[in-house]
C-alpha positions in Angstrom: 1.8 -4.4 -2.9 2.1 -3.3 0.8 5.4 -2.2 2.6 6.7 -5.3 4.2 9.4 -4.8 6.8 10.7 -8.6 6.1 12.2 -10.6 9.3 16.0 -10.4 11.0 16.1 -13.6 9.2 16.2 -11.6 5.8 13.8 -14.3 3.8 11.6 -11.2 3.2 10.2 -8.0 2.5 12.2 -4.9 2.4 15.0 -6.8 4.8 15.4 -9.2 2.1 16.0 -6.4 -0.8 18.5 -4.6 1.7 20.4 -7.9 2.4 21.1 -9.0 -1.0 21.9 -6.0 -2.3 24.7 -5.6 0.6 25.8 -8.6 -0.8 25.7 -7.9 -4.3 28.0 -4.4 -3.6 30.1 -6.2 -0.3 31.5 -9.6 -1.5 33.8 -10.8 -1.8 35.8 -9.8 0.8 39.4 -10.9 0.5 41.3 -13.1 2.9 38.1 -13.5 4.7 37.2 -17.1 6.0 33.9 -18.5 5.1 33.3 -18.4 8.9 33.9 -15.2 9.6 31.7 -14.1 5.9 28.9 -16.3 8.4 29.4 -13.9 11.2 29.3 -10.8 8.6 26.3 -12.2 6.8 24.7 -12.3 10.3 25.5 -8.6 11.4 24.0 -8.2 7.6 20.9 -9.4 7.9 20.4 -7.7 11.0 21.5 -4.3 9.9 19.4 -4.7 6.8 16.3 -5.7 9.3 17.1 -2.0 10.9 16.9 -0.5 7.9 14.2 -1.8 6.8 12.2 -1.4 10.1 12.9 2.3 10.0 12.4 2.9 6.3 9.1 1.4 6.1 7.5 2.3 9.9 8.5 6.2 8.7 7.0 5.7 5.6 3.6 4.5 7.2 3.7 7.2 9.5 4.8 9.9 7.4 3.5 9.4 3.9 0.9 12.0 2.1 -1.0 11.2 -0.7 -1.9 14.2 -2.9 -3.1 14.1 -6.7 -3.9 10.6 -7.1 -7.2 10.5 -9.5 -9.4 7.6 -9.7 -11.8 6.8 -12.5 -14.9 4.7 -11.9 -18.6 4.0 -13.2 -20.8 4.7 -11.2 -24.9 3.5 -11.6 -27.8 4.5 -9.6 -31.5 3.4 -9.9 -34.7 4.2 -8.1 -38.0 3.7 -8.1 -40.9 5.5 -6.3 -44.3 5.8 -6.8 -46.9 9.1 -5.8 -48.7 9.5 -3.0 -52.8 8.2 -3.7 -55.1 11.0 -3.2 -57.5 9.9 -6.0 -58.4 6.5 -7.3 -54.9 5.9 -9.1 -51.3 6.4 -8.5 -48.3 7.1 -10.8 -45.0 5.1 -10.6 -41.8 6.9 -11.0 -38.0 5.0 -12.4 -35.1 7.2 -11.9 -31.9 5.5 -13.9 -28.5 7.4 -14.1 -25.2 6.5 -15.1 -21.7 8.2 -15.4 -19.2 5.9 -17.1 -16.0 8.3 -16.4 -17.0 9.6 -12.8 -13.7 11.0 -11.6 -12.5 10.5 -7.7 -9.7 12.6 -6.2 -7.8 10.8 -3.2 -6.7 13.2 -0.2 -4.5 12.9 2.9 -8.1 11.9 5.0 -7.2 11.6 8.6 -3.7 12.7 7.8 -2.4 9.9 5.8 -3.7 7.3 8.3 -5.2 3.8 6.9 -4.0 4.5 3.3 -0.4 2.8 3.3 -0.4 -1.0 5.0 
């Protein structure tokens, strides 16, 4: 899944897990009316669409990736044939195969187009 900074809105993304857990930890607030809880909501969801915004941006820009390995199969084929200095000619199949090839991931370009 991809870092998603969500909207000021808070319907998603990061700004909507910020949001509800303000919620979650803030309410109730006592002898608060329902309209001023719409007013706080409001400041809420637009603190929790700063945060966001800041969290994920610095992780895009910041993040390294070190020690991830990758295990793959990897097949290659071929087929040649020899050059025809004489009357006939020789055709030649190359087939290899490593079922548990391993890749390691590194910080290419310093982190940049790993994280979206």
């Amino acid at each position: 899944m991809g870092l998603i900074i969500g909207d000021e809105n808070a319907t998603q993304g990061m700004t909507k897990a910020i949001y509800d857990k303000i919620r979650q930890v803030m309410e109730p607030i006592d002898g608060t009316s329902e309209e001023q809880m719409t007013d706080i909501r409001s400041s809420w969801k637009k603190l929790s669409f700063a945060i966001a915004h800041g969290v994920v941006s610095h992780i895009k820009s910041n993040m390294e990736i070190k020690k991830i390995k990758t295990i793959d199969k990897v097949s290659v084929q071929g087929t040649t044939g020899t050059a025809t200095p004489s009357a006939h000619s020789h055709t030649v199949a190359i087939a290899a195969e490593d079922a548990d090839l391993e890749f390691i991931e590194t910080n290419y370009q310093a982190g940049q187009g790993h994280v979206e």
